[in-house]
Structures are given as C-alpha cells and as structure tokens.
BALOBA-1460 file (C-alpha; in Angstrom, 3 decimals):
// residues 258
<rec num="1" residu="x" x="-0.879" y="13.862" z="22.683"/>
<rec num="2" residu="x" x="-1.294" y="12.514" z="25.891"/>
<rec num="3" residu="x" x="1.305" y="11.137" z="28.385"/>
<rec num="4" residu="x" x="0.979" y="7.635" z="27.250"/>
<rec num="5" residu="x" x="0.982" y="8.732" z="23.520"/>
<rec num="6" residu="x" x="4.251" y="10.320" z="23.929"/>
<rec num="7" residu="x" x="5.737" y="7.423" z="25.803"/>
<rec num="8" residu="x" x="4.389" y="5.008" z="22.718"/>
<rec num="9" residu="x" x="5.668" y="7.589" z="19.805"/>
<rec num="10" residu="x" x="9.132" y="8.542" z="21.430"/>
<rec num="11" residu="x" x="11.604" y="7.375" z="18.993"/>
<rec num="12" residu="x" x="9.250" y="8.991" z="16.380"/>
<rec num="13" residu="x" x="9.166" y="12.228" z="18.305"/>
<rec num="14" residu="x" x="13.040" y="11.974" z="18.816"/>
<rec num="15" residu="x" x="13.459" y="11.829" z="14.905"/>
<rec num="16" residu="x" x="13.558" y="15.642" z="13.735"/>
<rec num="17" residu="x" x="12.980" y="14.701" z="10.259"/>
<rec num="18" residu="x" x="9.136" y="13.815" z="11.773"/>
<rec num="19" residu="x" x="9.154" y="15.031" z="15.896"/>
<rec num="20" residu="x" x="6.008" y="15.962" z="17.326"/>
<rec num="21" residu="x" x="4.091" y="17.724" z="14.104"/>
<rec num="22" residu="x" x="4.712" y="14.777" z="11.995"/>
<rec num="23" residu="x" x="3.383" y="12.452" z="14.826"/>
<rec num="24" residu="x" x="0.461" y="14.479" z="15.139"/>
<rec num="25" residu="x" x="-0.182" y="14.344" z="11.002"/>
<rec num="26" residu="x" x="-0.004" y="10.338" z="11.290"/>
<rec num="27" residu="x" x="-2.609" y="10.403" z="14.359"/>
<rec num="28" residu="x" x="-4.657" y="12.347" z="12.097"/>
<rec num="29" residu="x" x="-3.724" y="10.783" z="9.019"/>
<rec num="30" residu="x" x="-6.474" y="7.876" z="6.749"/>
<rec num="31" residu="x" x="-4.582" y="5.560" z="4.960"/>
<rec num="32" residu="x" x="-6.617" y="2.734" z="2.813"/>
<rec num="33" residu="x" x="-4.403" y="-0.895" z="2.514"/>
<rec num="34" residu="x" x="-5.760" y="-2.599" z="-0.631"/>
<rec num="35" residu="x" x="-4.906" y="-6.167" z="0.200"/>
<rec num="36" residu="x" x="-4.559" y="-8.178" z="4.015"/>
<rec num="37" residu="x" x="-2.093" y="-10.534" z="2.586"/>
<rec num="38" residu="x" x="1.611" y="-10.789" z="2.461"/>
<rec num="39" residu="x" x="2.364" y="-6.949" z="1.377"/>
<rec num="40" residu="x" x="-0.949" y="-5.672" z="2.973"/>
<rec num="41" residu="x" x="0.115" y="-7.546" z="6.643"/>
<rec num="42" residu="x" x="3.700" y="-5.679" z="7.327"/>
<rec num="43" residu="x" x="2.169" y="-1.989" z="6.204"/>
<rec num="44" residu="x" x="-0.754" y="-2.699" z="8.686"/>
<rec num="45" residu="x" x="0.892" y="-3.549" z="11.212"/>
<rec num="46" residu="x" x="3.612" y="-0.748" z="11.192"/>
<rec num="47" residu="x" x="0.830" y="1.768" z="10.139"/>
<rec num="48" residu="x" x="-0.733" y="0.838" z="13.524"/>
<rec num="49" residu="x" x="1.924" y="0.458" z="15.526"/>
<rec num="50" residu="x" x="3.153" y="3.964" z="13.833"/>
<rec num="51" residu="x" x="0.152" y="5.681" z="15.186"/>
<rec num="52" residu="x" x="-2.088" y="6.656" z="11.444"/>
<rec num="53" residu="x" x="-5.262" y="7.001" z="13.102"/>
<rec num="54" residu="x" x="-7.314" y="5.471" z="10.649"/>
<rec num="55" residu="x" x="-6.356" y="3.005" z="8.728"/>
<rec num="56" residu="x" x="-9.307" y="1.339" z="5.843"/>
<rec num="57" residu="x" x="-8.465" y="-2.635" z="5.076"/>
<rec num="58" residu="x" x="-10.406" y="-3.570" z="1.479"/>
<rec num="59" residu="x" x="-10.267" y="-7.544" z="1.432"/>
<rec num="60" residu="x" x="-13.494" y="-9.931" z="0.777"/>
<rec num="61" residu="x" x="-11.316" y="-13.188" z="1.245"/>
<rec num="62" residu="x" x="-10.955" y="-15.505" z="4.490"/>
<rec num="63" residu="x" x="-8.031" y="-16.796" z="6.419"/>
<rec num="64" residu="x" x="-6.339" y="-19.742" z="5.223"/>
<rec num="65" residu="x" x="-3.723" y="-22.375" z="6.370"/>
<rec num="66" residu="x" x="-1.574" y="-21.209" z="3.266"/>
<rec num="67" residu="x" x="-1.328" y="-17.886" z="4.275"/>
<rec num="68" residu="x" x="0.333" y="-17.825" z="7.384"/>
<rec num="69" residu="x" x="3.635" y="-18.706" z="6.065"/>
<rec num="70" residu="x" x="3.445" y="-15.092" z="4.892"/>
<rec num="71" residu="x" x="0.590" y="-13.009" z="5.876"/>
<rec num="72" residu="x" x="1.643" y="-12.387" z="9.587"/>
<rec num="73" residu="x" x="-1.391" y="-9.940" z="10.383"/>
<rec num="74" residu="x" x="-3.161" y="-13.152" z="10.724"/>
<rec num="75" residu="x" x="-2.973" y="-16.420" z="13.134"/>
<rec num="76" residu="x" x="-3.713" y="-19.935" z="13.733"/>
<rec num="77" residu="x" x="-6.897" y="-19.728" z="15.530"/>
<rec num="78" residu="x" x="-7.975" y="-17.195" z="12.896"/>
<rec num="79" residu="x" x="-8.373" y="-19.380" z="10.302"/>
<rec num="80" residu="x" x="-11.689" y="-19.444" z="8.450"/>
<rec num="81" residu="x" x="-12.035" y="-15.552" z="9.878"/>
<rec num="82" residu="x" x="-12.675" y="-12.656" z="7.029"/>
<rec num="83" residu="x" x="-9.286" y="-10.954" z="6.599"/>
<rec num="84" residu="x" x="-10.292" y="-7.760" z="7.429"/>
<rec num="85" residu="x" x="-11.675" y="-8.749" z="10.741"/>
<rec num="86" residu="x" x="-8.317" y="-10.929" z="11.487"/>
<rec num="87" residu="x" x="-6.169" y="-8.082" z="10.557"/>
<rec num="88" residu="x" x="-8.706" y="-5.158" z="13.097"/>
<rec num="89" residu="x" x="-8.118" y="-7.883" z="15.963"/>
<rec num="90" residu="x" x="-3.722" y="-7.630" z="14.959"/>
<rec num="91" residu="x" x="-4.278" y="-3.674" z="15.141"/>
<rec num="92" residu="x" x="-6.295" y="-4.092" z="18.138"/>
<rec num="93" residu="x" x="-3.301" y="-5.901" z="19.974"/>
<rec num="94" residu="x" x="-0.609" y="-3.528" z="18.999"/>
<rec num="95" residu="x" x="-2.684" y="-0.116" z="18.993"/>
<rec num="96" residu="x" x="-6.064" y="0.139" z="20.683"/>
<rec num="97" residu="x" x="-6.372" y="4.046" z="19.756"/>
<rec num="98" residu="x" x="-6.065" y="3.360" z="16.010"/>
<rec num="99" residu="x" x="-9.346" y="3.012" z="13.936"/>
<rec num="100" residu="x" x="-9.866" y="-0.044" z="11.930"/>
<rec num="101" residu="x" x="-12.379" y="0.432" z="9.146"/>
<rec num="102" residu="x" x="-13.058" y="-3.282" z="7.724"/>
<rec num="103" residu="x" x="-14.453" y="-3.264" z="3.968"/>
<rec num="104" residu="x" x="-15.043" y="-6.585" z="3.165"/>
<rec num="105" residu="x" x="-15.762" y="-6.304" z="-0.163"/>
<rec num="106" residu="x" x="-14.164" y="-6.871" z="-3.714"/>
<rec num="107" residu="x" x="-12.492" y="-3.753" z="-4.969"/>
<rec num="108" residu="x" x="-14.130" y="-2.927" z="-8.537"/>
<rec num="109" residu="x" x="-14.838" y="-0.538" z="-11.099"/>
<rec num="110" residu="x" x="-18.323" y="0.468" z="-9.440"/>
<rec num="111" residu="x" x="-17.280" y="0.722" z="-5.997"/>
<rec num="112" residu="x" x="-13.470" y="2.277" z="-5.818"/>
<rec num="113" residu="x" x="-14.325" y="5.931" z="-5.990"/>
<rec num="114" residu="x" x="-16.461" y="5.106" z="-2.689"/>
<rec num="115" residu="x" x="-13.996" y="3.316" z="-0.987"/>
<rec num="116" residu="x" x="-10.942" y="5.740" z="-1.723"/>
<rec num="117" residu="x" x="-12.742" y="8.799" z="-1.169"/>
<rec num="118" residu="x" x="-12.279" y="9.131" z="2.966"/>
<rec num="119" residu="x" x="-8.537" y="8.504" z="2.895"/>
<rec num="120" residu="x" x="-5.332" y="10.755" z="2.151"/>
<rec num="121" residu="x" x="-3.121" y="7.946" z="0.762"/>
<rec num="122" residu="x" x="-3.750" y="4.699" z="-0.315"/>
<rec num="123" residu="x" x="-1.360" y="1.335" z="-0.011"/>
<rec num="124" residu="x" x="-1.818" y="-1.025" z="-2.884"/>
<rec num="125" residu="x" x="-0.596" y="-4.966" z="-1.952"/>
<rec num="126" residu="x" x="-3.294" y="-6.433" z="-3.975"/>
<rec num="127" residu="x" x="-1.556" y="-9.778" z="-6.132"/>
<rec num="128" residu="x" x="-3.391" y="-9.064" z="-10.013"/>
<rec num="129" residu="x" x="-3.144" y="-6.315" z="-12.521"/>
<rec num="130" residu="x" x="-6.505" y="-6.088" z="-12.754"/>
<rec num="131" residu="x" x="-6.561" y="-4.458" z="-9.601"/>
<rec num="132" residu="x" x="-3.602" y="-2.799" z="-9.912"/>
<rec num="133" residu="x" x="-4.629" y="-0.490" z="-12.966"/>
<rec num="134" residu="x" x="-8.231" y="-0.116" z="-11.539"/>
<rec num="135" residu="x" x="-6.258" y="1.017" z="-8.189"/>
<rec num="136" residu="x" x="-4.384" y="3.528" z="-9.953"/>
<rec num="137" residu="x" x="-6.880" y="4.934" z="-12.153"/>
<rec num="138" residu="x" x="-8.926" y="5.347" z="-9.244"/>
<rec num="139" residu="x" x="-6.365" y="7.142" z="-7.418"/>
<rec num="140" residu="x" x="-5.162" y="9.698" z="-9.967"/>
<rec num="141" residu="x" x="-8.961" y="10.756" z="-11.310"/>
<rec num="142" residu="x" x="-9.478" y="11.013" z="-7.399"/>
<rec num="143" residu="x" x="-6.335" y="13.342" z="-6.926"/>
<rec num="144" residu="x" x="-4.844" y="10.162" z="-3.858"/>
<rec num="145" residu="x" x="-1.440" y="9.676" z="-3.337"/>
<rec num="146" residu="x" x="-0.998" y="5.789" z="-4.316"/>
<rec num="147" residu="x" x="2.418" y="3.947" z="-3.098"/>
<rec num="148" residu="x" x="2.205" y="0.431" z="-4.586"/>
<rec num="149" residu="x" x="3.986" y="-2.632" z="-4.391"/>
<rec num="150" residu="x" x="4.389" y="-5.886" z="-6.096"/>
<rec num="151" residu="x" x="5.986" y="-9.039" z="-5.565"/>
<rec num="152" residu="x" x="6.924" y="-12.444" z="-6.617"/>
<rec num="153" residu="x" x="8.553" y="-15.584" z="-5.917"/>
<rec num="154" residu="x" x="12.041" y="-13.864" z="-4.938"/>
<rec num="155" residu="x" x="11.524" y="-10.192" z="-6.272"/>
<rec num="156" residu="x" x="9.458" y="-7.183" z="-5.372"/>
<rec num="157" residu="x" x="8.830" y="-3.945" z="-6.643"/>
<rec num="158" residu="x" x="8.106" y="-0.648" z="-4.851"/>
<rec num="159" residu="x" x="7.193" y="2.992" z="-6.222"/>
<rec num="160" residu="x" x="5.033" y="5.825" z="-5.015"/>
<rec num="161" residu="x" x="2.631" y="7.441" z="-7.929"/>
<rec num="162" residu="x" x="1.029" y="10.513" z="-7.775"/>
<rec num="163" residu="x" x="0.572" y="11.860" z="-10.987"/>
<rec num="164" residu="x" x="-2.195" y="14.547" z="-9.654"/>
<rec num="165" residu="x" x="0.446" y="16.376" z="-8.359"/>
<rec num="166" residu="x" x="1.947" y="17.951" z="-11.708"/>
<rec num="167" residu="x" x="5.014" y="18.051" z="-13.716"/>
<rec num="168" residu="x" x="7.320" y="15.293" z="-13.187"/>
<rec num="169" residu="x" x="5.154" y="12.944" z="-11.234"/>
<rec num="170" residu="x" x="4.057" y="9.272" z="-13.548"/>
<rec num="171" residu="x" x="1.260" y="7.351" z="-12.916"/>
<rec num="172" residu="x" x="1.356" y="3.265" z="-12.987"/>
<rec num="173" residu="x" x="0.324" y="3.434" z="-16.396"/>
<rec num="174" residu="x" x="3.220" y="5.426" z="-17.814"/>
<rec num="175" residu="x" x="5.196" y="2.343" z="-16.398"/>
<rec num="176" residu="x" x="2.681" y="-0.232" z="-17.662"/>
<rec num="177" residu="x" x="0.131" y="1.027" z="-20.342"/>
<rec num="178" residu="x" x="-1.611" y="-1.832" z="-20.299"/>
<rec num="179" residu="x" x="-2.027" y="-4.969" z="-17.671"/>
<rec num="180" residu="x" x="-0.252" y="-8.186" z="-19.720"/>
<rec num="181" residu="x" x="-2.561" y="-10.524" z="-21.373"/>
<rec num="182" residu="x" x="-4.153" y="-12.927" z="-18.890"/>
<rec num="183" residu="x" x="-1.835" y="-15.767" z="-17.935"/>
<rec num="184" residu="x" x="1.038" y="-14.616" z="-19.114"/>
<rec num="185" residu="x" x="2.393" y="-13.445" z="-15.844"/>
<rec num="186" residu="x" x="1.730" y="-15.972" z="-12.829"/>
<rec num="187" residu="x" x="0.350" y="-15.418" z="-9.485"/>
<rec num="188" residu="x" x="2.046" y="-16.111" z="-6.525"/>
<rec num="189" residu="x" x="-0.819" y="-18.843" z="-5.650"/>
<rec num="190" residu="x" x="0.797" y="-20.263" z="-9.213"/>
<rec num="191" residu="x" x="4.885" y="-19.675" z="-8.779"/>
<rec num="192" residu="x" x="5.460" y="-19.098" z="-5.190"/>
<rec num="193" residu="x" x="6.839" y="-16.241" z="-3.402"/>
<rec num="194" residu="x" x="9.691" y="-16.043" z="-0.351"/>
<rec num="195" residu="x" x="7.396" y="-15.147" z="3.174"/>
<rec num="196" residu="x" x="10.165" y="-12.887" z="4.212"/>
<rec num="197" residu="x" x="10.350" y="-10.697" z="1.437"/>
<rec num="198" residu="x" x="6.573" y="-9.841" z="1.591"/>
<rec num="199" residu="x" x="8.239" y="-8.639" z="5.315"/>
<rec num="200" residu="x" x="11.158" y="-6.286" z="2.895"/>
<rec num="201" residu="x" x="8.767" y="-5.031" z="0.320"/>
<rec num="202" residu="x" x="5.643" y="-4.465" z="2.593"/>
<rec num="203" residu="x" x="7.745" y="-2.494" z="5.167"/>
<rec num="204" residu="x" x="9.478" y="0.034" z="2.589"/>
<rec num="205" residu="x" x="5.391" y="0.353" z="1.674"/>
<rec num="206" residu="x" x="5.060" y="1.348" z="5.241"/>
<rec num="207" residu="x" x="8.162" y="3.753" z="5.205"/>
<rec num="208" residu="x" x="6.995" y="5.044" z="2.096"/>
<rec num="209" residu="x" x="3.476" y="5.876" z="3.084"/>
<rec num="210" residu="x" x="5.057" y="7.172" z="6.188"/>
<rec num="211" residu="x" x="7.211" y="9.756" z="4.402"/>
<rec num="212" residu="x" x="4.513" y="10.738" z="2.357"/>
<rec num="213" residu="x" x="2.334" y="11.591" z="6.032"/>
<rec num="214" residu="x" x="5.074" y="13.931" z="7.402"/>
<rec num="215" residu="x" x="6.695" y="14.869" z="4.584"/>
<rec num="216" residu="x" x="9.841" y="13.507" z="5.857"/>
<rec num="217" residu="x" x="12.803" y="12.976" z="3.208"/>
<rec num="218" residu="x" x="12.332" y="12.347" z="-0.587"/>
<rec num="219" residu="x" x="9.456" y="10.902" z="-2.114"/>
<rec num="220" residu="x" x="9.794" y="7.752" z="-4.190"/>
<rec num="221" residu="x" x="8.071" y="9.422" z="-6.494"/>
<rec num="222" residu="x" x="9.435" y="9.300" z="-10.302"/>
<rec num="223" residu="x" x="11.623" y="5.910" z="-9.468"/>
<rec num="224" residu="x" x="10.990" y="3.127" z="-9.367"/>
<rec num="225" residu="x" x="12.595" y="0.574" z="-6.457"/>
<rec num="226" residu="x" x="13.310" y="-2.983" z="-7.367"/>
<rec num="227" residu="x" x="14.805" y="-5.659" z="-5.044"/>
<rec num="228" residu="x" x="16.361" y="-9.099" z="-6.550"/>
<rec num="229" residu="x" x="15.832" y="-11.304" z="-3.008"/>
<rec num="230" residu="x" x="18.153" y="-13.919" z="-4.153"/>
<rec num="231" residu="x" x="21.175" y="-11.355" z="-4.800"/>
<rec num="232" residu="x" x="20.171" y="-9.131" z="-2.088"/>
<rec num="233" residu="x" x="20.302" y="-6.532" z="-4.302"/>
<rec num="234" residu="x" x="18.079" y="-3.159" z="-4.761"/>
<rec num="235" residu="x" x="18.198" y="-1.374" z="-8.095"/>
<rec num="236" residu="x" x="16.269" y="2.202" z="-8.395"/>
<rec num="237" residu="x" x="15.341" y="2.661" z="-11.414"/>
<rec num="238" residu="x" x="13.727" y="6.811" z="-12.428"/>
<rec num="239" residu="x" x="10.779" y="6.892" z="-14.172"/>
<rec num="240" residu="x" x="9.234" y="9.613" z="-16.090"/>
<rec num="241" residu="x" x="5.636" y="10.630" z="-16.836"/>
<rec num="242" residu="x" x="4.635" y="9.445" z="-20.139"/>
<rec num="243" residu="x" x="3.164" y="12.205" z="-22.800"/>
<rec num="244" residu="x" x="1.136" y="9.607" z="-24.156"/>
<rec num="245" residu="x" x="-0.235" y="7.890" z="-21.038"/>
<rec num="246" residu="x" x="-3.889" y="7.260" z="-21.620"/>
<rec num="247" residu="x" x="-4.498" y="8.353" z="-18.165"/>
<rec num="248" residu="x" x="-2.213" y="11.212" z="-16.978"/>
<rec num="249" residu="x" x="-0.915" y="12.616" z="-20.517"/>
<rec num="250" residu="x" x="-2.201" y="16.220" z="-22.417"/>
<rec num="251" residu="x" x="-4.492" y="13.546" z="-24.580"/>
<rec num="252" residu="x" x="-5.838" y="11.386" z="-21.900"/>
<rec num="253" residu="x" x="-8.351" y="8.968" z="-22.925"/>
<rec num="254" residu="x" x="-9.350" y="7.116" z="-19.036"/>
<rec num="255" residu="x" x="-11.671" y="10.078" z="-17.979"/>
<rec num="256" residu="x" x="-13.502" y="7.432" z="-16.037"/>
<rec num="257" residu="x" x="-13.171" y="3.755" z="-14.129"/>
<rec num="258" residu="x" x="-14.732" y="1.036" z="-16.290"/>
C-alpha cells in the first residue's frame, strides 16, 4: 500500500482483528453483488469504500424514479441509466482504485457458472426466489462462499452459506428446499419495503462479506440472522445442514443448474 492507501484504510489498519494483512486480502479480494437495488446499493458502496479491489455488479435493469427512495447507489440525473453503469459511476466517486466489472445481463441457469467463476465470494440482494436458489446452487457446485440477504416491507433476513466447506456448514436449500409456489410470497414492487432497512440489512451483507475476506471474527455461517424493523429487534436463529438436502446432502440430487 501506498501512502495515500494507508491514509484511506487507517481505521481498518488500526483494527487488529483485520490491520494491514486483512487490508491487503480486501485490495486483492473479487466479490460479485447479485442485485444494484436496495440490498445490492449499501454492500457496494461499503465494499468500495472498504477497499475489495474488484467488485462484479450482475443487473440488466435501468434506473427508475421508484428506486431512489431506497437504492442510494443511484441518483436523480441517473435515471433511465443501466444499473450497473449508475452504480461503477457511485464506486467511481468514493474509490477510483477499485475495479468495477458491469454485467448487464439477467442472471440464469445458462450463464451463472460464467459469471461466478472470477470471484471469491459472492453477495446475493436479488428480490425473487428464483434467483435466489439458482444463486445458491450455483455457488455451492462452484465451491463460492455465498452471504445472502432478503428483505421485505419491515423485515430482513441475513445468513452466510457455504456448504462446500464441510461438516456443519448448510446451504440455502437446507433452509428452504424448495422456492414457494409463485405468488404466494409478494415482492417488494407488490407490498412495500422500509428504504432504511435495505441501509440495516445491506450493510451487515457488507460486514459479513467483509469478515469472510480477512477472516476476522465468526462467520455467520450455520445461523441464521433475522431483524423485525418495526420492534427493532434481531433474532439469530442456528441452522443446521440438512441430510436430505437435494443439493448439499450424502444423496444429492442438483448435480447441475437447470
């Protein structure tokens, strides 16, 4: 690190739990953010302003007036811009020595294992199941760290999964088996969500993914972290891997995406 890069990362540096090895891992580190929206906005921006060097941004949508009350990566005069290029100018503003790789593109079943394959973790803020389970099927037949969050109207949800890593580690789909049949749960385009706690859950995304870089503290692997917004109140919940998951268990079925 240069002069200027140990001015910027000080109070990381100062931290012994991460200090100057554990800065150097997140300059070298490639995290992929699945999502530029309300959870995908706070991890970008304290990934950059954190110092990962490389950080991937998989969106294929544009700006819109209705996101801003939320996704605060993005701006006014951006509207009508492709996320991923609003978000690279945000990164650009805060930290001109991190990498923004923009993948403007739909994340599916034929193109994941491409698009995860450069990074060492991957943050999940997408708003569907559907690309939730594809996510973390990708990510465990891959051998990727995944920490994923969810959220809704007033609550969020927060857990890391990496299931690759052996004994006592679940996967998303010893949690879930199976996504919910369609409709039954609503978007947040359908019931709403609170702008500030995209802020909450998309920042302890950011801590996580941090921790996970320079092995600093616990892992949130094996719990699970829920927040009620309107009691202010944060439940962690442990989670175990599931014999029987389809994907991680002795008699896995998911051997493939699709």
């Amino acid at each position: 690190m240069d002069e200027k890069e140990l001015e910027r990362y000080a109070r990381h540096i100062l931290l012994p739990e991460i200090g100057g090895a554990g800065q150097a891992r997140l300059l070298g580190a490639k995290v992929l953010v699945i999502g530029a929206g309300g959870l995908g906005s706070p991890v970008i921006l304290y990934l950059a302003a954190a110092g990962v060097g490389t950080i991937g941004i998989v969106d294929d949508d544009a700006v819109d007036l209705s996101n801003l009350q939320r996704q605060i990566v993005h701006a006014t005069e951006r509207i009508g811009d492709a996320k991923t290029s609003s978000a690279a100018a945000a990164v650009a503003a805060i930290n001109p020595g991190v990498t923004v790789v923009p993948i403007t593109e739909r994340l599916n079943a034929g193109n994941a294992t491409r698009i995860i394959a450069d990074y060492d973790i991957i943050a999940d803020g997408s708003d569907n199941f559907e690309t939730r389970f594809l996510v973390n099927d990708a990510c465990f037949l891959a051998k990727k760290t995944l920490v994923s969050a969810a959220i809704l109207r007033f609550d969020g949800q927060l857990s890391t999964f990496k299931a690759h890593a052996g004994d006592g580690h679940p996967c998303y789909r010893c949690l879930f088996p199976e996504p919910p049949p369609p409709d039954l749960v609503p978007t947040c385009a359908e019931a709403g969500v609170m702008g500030a706690l995209c802020g909450v859950m998309g920042s302890l995304q950011a801590a996580e993914v941090i921790k996970e870089i320079t092995g600093a503290g616990e892992s949130l692997s094996g719990s699970l972290l829920i927040f009620d917004g309107l009691r202010t109140e944060f439940r962690k919940i442990k989670m175990h891997p599931d014999p029987a998951c389809a994907l991680c268990g002795a008699d896995a079925t998911i051997k493939a995406l699709g």
